[in-house]
C-alpha positions as CSV (number, residue, x, y, z in Angstrom):
1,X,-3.1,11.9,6.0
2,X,-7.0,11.5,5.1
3,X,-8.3,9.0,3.2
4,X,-12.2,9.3,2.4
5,X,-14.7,7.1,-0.3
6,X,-17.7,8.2,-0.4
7,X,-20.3,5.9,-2.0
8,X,-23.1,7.9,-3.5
9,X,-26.3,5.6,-5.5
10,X,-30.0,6.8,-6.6
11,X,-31.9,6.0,-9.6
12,X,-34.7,7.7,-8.9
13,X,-32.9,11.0,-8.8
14,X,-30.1,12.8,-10.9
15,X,-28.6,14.3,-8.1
16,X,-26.2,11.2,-6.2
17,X,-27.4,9.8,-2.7
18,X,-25.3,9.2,-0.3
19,X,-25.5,5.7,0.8
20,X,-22.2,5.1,3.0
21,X,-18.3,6.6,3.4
22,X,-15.3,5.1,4.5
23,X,-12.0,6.7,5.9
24,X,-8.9,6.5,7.1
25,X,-6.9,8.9,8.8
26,X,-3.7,8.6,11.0
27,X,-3.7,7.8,15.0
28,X,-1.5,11.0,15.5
29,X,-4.9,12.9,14.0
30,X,-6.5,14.6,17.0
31,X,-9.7,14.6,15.4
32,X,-9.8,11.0,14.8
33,X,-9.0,10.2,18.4
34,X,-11.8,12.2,19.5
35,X,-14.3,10.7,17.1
36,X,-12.7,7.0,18.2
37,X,-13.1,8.0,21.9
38,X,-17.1,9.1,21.4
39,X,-17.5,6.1,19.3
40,X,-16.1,4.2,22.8
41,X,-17.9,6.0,25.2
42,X,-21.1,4.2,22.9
43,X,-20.1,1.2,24.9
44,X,-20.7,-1.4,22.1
45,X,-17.6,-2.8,21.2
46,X,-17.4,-6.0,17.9
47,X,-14.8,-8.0,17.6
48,X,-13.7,-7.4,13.7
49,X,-10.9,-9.7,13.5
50,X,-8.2,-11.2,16.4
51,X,-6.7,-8.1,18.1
52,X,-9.1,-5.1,16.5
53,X,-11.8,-3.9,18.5
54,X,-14.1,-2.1,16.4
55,X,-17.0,0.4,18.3
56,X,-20.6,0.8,16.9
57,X,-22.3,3.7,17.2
58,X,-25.6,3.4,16.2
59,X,-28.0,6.1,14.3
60,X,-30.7,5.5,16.0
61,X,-29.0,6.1,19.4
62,X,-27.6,9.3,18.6
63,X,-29.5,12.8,19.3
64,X,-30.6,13.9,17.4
65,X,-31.1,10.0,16.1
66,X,-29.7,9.0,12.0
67,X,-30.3,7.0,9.5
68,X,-26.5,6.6,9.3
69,X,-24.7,4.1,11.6
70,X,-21.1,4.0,12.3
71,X,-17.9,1.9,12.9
72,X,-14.5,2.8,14.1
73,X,-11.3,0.8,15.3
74,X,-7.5,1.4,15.1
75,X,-5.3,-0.9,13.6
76,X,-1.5,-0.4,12.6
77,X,-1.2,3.0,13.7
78,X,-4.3,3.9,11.6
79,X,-8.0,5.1,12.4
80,X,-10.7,3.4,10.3
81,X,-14.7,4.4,10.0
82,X,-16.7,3.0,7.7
């Protein structure tokens, strides 16, 4: 199962901007393990709470580099990115 929410905001335009997401997909999804595991390999782990490891990956360290930034963690059998 997939979960996204996209959040979209411009008012200088008509057409929507996209300004963030967030998603949750199962553990079992292969695809959300990989992106979890590239998010780990970013070695920049955050505490989010007592027992969840979250993982930053940062825009401007990607390549090529994003405006975007991102952050991943599993929790209850679930994988979140916001």
């Amino acid at each position: 199962m997939l979960c996204v929410c996209r959040l979209r905001y411009c008012s200088a335009d008509p057409h929507p901007c996209l300004v963030g997401s967030f998603s949750v997909e199962s553990a079992d999804s292969a695809n959300a393990q990989r992106e979890l595991d590239r998010h780990q390999d970013m070695d920049a782990p955050i505490t989010l709470a007592e027992n969840v490891q979250g993982y930053l990956r940062k825009g401007t360290d990607l390549n090529p580099p994003s405006n975007f930034s991102s952050v991943m963690w599993e929790q209850e059998e679930m994988i979140y990115t916001i």
